[in-house]
Backbone as CSV, one residue per row, in Angstrom:
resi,resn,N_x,N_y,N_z,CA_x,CA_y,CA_z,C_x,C_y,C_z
1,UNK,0.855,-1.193,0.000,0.000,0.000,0.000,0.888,1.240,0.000
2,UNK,0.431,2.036,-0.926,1.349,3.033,-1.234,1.456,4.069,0.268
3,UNK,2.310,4.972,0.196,2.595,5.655,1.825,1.992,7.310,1.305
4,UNK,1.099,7.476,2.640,0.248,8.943,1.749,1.990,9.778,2.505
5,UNK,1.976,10.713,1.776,3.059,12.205,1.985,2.595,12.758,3.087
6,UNK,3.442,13.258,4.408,3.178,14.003,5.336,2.355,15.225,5.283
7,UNK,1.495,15.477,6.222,0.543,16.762,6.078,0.793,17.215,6.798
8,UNK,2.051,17.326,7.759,2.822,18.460,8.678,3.014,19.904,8.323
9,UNK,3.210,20.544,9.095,3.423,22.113,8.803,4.635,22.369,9.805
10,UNK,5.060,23.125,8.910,6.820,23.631,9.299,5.925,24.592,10.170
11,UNK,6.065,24.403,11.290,5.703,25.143,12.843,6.286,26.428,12.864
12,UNK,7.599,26.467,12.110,8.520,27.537,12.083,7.804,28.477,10.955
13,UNK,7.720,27.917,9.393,6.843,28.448,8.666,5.489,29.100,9.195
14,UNK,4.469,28.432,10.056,3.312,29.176,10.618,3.465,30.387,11.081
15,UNK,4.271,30.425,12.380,5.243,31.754,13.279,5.434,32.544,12.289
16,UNK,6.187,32.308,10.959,6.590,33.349,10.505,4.795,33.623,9.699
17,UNK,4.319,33.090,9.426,2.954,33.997,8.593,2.104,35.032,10.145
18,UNK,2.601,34.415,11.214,1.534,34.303,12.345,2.227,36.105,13.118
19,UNK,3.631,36.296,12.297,3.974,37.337,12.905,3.796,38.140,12.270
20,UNK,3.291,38.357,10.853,3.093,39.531,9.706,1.895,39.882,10.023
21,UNK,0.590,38.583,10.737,-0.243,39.296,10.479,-1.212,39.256,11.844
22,UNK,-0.607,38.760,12.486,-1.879,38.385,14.355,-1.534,39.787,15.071
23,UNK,-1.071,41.269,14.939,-0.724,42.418,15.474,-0.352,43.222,14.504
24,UNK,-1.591,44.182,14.515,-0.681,45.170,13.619,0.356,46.050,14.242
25,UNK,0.911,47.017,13.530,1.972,48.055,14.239,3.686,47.459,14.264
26,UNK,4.565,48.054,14.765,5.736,47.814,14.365,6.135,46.509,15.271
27,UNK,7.237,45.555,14.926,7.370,44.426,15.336,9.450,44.784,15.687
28,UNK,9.702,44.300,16.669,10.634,44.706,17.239,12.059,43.063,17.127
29,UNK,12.727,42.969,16.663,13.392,41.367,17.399,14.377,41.946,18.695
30,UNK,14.692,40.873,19.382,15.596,40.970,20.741,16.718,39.785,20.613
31,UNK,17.754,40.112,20.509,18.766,39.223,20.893,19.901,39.798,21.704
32,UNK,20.925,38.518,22.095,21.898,38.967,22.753,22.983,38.283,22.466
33,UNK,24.357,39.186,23.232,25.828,38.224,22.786,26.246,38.120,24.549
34,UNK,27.514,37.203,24.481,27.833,37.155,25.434,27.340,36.631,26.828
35,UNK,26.903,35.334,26.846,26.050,34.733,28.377,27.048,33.996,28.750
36,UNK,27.970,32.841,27.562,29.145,32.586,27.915,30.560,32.364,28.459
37,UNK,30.728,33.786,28.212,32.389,33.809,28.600,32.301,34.090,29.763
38,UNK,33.254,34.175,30.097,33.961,34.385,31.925,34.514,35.842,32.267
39,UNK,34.342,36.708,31.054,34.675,37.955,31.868,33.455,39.032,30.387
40,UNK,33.459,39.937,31.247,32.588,41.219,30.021,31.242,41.147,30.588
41,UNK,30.458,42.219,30.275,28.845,42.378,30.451,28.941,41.429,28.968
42,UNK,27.575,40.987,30.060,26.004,40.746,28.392,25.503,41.894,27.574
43,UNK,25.850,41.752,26.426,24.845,42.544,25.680,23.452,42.500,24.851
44,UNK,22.798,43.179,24.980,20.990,42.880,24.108,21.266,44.166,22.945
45,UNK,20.801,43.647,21.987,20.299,44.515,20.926,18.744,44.256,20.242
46,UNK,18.190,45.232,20.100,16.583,45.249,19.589,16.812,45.852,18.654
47,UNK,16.295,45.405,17.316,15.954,46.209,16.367,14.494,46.199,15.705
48,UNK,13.924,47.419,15.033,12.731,47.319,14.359,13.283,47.900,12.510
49,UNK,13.141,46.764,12.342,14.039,46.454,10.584,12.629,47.484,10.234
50,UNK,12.873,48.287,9.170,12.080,49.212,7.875,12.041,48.091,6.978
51,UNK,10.384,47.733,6.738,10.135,46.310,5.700,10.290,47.107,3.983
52,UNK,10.619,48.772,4.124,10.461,49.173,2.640,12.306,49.611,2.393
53,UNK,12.842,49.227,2.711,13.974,49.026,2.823,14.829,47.833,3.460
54,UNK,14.985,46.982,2.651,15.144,45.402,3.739,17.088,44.886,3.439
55,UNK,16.855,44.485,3.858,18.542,44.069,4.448,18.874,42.559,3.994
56,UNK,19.527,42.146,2.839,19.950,41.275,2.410,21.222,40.160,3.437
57,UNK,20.970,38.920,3.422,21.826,38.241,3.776,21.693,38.696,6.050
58,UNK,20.477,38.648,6.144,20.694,38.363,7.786,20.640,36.843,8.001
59,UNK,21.813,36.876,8.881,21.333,35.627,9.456,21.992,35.452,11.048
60,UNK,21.788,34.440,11.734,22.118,34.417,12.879,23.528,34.386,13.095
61,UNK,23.764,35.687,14.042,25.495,36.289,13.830,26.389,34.990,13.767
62,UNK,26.185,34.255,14.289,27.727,33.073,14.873,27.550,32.164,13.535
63,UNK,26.957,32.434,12.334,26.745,32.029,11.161,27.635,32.896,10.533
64,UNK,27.645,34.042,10.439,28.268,35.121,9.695,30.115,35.177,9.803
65,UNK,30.587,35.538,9.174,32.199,35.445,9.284,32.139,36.965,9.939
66,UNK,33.430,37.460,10.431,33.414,38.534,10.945,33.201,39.932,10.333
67,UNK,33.798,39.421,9.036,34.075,40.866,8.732,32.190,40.938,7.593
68,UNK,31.688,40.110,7.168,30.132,40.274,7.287,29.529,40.570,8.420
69,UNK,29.752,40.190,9.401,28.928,40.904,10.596,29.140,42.471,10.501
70,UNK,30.634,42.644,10.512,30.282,44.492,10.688,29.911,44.807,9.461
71,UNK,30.280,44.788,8.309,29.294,45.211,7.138,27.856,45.258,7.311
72,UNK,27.287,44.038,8.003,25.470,44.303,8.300,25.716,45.279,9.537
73,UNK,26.524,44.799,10.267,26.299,46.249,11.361,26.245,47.344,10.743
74,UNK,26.687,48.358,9.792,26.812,49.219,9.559,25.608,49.538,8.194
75,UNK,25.151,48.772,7.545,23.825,48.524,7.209,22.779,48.477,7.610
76,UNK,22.517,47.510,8.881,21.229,47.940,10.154,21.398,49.587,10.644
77,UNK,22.334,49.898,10.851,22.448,50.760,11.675,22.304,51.621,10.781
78,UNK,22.383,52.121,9.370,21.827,53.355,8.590,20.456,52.701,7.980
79,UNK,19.481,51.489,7.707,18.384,51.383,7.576,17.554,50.762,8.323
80,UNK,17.909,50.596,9.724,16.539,50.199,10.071,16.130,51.156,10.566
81,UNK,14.364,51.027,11.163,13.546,52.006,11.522,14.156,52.531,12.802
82,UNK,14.838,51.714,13.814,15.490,51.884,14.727,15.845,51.137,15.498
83,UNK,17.008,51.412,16.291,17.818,49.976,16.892,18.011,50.509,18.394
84,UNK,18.671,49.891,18.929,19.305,49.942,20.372,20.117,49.502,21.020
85,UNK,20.932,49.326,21.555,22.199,48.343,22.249,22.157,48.578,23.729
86,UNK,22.019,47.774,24.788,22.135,47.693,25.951,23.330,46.626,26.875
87,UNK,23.257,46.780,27.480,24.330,45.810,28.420,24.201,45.671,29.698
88,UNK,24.256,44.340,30.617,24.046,44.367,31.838,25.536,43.915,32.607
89,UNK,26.332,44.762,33.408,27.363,44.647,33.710,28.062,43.219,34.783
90,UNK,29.420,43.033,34.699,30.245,42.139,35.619,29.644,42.274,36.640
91,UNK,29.524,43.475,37.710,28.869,43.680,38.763,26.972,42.660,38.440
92,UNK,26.534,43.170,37.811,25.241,43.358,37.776,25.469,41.998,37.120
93,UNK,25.875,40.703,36.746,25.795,39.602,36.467,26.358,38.709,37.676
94,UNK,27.202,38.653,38.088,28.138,38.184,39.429,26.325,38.111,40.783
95,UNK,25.650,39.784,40.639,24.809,39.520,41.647,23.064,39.275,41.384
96,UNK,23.474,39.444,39.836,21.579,38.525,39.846,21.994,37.266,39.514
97,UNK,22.996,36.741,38.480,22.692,35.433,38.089,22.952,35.864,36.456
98,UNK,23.546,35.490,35.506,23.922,35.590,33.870,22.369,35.285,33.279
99,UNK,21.319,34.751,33.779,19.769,34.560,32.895,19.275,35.832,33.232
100,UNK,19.232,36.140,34.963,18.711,37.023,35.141,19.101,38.488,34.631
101,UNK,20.534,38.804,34.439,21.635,40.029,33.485,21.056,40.145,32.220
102,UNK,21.165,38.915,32.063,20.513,38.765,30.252,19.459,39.572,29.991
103,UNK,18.611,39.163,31.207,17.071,39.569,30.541,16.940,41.246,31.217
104,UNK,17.627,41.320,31.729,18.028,43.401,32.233,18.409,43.664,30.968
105,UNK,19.650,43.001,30.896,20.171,44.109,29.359,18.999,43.780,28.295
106,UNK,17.769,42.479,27.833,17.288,42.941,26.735,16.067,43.775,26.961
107,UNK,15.727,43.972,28.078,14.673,44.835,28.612,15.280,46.306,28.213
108,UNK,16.356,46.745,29.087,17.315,47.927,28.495,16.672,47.977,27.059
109,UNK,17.542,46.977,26.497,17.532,47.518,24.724,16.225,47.723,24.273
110,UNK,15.308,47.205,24.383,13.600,47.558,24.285,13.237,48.551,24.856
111,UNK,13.690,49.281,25.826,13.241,50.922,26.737,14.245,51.502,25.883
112,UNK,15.280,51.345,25.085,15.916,52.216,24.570,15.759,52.260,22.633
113,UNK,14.852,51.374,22.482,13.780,52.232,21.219,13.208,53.595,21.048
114,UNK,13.878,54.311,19.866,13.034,55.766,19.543,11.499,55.561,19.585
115,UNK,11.569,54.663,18.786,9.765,53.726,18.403,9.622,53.011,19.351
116,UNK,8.399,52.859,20.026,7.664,51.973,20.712,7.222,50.704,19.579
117,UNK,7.374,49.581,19.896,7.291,48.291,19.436,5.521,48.055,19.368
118,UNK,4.901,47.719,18.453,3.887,46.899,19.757,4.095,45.333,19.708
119,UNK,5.003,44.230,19.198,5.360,43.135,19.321,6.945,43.317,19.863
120,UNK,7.283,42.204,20.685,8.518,41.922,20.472,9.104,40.414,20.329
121,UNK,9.781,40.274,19.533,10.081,38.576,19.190,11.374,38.309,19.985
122,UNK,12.135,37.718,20.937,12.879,37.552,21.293,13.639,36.532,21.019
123,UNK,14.890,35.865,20.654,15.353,34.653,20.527,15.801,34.048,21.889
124,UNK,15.317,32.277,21.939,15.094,31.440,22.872,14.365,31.470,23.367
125,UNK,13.507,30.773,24.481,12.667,30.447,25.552,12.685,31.113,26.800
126,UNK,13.330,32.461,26.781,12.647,33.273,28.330,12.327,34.986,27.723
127,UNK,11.722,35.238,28.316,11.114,36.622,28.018,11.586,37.473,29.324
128,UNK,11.919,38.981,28.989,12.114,39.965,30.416,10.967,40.507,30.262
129,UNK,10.904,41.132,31.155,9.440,41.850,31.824,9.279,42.941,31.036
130,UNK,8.801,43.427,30.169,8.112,44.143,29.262,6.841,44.417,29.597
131,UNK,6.735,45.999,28.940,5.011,46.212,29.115,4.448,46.506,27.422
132,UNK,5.080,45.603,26.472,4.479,45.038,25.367,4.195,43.880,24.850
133,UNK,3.394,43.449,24.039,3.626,41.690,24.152,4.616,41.066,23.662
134,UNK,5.124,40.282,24.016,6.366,39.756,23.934,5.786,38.191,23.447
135,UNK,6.962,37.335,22.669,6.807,36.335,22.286,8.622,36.201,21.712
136,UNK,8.947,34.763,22.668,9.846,33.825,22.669,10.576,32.784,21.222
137,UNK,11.412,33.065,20.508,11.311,31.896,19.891,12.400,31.217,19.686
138,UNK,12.578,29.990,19.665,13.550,29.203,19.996,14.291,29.232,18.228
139,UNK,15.796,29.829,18.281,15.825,29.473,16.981,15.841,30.418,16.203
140,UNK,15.112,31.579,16.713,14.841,33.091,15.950,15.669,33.721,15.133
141,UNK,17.115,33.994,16.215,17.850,34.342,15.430,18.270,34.139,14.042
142,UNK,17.683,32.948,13.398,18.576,32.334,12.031,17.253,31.817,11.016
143,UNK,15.717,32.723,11.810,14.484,32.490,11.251,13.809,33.935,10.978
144,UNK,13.647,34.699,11.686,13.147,35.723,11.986,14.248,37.203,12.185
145,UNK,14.478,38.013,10.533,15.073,38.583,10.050,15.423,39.936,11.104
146,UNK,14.237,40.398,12.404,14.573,41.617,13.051,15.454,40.971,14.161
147,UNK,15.472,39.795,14.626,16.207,38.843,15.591,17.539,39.033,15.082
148,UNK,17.302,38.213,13.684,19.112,38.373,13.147,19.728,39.513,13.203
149,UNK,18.458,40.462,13.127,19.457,41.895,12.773,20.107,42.142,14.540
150,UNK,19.753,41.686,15.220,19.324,42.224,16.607,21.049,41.507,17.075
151,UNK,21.077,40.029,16.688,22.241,39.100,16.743,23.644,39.777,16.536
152,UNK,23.642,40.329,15.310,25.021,40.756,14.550,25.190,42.505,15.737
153,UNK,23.710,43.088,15.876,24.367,43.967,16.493,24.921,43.428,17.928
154,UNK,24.365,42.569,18.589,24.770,42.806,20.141,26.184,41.628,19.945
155,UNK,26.544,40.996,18.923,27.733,40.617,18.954,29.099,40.912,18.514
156,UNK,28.705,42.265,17.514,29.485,43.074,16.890,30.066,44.073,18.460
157,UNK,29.199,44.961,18.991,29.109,45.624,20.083,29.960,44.669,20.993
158,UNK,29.922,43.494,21.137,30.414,42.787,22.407,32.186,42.384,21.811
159,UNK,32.145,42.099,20.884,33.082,41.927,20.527,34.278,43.126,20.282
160,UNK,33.704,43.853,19.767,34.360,45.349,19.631,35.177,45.876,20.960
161,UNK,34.148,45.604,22.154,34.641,45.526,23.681,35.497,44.900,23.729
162,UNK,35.705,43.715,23.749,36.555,42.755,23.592,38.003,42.901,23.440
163,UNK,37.909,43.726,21.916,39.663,43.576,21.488,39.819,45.339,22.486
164,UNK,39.087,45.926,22.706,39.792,47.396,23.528,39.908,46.705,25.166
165,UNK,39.691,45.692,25.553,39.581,45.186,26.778,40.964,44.635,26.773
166,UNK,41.467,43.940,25.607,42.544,42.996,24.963,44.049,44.372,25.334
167,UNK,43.556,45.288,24.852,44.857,46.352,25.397,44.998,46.769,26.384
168,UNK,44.271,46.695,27.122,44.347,46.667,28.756,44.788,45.751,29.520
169,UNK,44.821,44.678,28.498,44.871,43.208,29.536,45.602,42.075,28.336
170,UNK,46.407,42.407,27.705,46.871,41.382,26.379,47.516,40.178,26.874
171,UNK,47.496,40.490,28.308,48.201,38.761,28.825,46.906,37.500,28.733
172,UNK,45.526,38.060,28.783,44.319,37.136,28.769,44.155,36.809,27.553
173,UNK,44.551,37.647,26.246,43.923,37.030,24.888,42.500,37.219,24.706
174,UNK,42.094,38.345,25.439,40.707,38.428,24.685,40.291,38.618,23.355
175,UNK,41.228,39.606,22.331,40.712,39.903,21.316,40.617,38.027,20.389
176,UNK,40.838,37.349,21.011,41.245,36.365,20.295,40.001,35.190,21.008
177,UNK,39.771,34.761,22.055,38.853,34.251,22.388,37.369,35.127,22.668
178,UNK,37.621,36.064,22.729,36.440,37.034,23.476,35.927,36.618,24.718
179,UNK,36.422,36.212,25.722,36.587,35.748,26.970,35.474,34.439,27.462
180,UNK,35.677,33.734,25.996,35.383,32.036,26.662,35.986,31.266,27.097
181,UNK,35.733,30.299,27.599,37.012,29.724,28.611,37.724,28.447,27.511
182,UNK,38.656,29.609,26.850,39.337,28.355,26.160,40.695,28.051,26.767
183,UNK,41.148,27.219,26.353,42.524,26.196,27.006,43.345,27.662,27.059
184,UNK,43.969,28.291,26.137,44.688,29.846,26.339,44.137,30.397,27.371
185,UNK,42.648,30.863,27.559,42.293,31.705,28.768,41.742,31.202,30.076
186,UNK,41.661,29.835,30.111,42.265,29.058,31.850,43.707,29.355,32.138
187,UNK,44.378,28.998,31.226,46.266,28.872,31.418,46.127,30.641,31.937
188,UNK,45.547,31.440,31.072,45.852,32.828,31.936,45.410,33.256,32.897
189,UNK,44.305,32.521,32.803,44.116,32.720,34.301,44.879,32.390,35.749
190,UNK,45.165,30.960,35.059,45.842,30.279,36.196,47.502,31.341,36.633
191,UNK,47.682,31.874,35.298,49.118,32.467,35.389,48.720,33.803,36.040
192,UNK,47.982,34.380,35.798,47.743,35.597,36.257,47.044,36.713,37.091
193,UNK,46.058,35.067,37.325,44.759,35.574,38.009,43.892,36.217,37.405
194,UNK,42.704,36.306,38.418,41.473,37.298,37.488,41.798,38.935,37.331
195,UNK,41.224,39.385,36.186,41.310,40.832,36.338,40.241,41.928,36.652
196,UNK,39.771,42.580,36.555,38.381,43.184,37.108,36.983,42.748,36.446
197,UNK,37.516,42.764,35.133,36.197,42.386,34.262,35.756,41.054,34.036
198,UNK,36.523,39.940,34.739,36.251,38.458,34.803,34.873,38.446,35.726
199,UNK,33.748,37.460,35.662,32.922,37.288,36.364,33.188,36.098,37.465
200,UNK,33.179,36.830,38.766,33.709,36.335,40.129,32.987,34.816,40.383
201,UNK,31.552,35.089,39.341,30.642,33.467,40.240,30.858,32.531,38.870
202,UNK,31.468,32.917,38.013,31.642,31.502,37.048,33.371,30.757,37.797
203,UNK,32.718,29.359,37.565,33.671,28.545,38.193,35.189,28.945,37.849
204,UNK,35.545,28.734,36.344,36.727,29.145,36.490,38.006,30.491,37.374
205,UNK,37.089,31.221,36.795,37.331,32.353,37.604,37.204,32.234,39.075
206,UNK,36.227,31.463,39.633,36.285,31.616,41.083,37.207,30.793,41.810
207,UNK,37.229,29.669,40.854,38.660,29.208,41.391,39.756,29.469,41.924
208,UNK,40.389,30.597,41.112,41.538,31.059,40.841,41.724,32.449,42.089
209,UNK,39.995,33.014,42.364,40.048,33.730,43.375,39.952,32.904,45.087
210,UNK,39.999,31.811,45.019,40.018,31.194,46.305,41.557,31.291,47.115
């Protein structure tokens, strides 16, 4: 007996028809860089992409090679309707918790819209406290084009930190890891100890402060 063809629906496909048209008014994405590493704030970026002017080739930043990321950085940033960049600091991660930082800095970047949103799409499964409707999506970044845009900025921004952090501190190798804990930046640690901008409650680092 022949096999009938699946009558599934790309779930992901729905979302995207379900976000053009279940709210009218401007639609906002939220992403962030940096939950990772062991030293630096988190950063959030929100953008609300202009659909009459659209932006070729987004996709989810850690897809992008570097020097495409700042090219779209500098593309979002002269056409979209408007953007934002926020950050929740070493201090301010060390004492809520890196989920809880996260979701400060993408709240930040959403209060720091010229435009009021009336959607916001966030990438992954937690939402910050907003007083617009908000909606989660797992995946966003590399589905949902104001997300991507949102990606390249808050990792461009974090990274940029990074290598000026790197001249302050060139014994850690940040411009080169951007302060994940790779085999180079344990060994510096171990050699050198932490420096101010390391986060005190991730293990490695706290190690090294015992």
């Amino acid at each position: 007996m022949p096999s009938k063809k699946s009558s599934k629906v790309d779930p992901l496909k729905v979302q995207q028809v379900a976000f053009a048209w279940d709210i009218a008014g401007l639609i906002a994405g939220v992403d962030e860089a940096g939950r990772g590493p062991l030293a630096g704030p988190v950063v959030a970026a929100a953008v609300i992409l202009d659909d009459l002017n659209p932006i070729k080739g987004l996709n989810d930043s850690k897809k992008l090679s570097p020097m495409r990321r700042e090219k779209l950085y500098d593309e979002i940033r002269a056409k979209a309707l408007c953007c934002s960049v926020a950050q929740a600091s070493v201090e301010e991660i060390d004492r809520l918790n890196i989920l809880q930082a996260t979701l400060l800095a993408m709240r930040r970047a959403v209060e720091g819209l010229r435009l009021k949103p009336s959607k916001v799409l966030v990438d992954g499964n937690r939402l910050p406290v907003l007083d617009v409707l908000a909606e989660a999506i797992v995946g966003g970044d590399a589905t949902v084009a104001a997300i991507s845009a949102a990606s390249i900025l808050a990792k461009v921004t974090r990274d940029r930190w990074c290598r000026e952090l790197d001249l302050q501190y060139p014994q850690y190798g940040f411009a080169g890891h951007k302060g994940y804990g790779t085999a180079e930046h344990l060994a510096a640690l171990k050699a050198h100890g932490a420096c101010p901008q390391h986060r005190k409650t991730f293990a490695p680092v706290a190690q090294v402060l015992v």
